[in-house]
N, C-alpha and C positions, 0 to 999 in steps of 0.2 A: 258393432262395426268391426270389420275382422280386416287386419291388412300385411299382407305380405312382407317379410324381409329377407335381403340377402345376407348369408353370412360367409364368411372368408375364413379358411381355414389357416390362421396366422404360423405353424410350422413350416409351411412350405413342403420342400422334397429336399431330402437331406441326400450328400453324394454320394458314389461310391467313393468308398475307403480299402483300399487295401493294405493290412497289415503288412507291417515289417519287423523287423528283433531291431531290441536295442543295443546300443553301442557295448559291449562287452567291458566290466568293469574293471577298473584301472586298481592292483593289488594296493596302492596309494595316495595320497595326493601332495605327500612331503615332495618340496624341491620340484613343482609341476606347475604349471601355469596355466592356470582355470578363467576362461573368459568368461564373464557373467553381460549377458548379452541382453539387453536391454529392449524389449520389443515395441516400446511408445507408446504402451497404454498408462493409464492415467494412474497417477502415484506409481509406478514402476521405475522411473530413478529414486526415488525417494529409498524405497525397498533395496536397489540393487547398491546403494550405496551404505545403506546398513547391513548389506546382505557383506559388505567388499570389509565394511569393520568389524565384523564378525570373525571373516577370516582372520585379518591383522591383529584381533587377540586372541584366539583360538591356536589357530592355525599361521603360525606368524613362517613359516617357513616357503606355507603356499604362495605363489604370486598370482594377483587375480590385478584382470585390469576388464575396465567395461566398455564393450562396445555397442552402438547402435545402429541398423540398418540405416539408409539414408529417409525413410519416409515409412510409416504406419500404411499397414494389410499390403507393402507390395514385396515381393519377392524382392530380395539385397545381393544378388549374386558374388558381390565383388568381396560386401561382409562375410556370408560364408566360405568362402575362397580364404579370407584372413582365419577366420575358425579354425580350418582344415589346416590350413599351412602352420601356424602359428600355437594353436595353442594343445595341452596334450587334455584337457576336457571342457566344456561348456557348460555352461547352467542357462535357461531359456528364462527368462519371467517375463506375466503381462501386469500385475498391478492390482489393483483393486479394480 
């Protein structure tokens, strides 16, 4: 008995992407203020706030403080407006 199945190809159609260059590096990050940007995936506070005491014994000179979009996978306009204005580098993380 022979019987038909459908199957679905679970990738999908991935977007277009177009490249861009990254941010051009910063000769230092003594005496700079690095936001560590918090994206809302899971265990990713946990991370950004080990990531923020790392600095503070490391790098005790850096100032990092962490921000968060207002909500998970939407555009934060307002947060990266604070990035842009505020801070002199970013660090992005999503978590485990």
């Amino acid at each position: 008995m022979s019987r038909l199945i459908q199957v679905h190809d679970p990738r999908g159609y991935a977007p277009k992407v177009s490249a861009k260059r990254l941010a051009p590096r910063l000769p230092t990050l003594e005496g700079k203020l690095v936001h560590l940007v918090d994206c809302l995936f899971d265990n990713s506070e946990v991370f950004m706030q080990q990531l923020q005491a790392w600095f503070r014994e490391h790098m005790p000179s850096v100032r990092t403080e962490i921000v968060k979009p207002r909500e998970s996978w939407v555009d934060d306009p307002d947060m990266r407006a604070k990035v842009v204005r505020e801070a002199d580098a970013a660090v992005f993380a999503v978590g485990l």
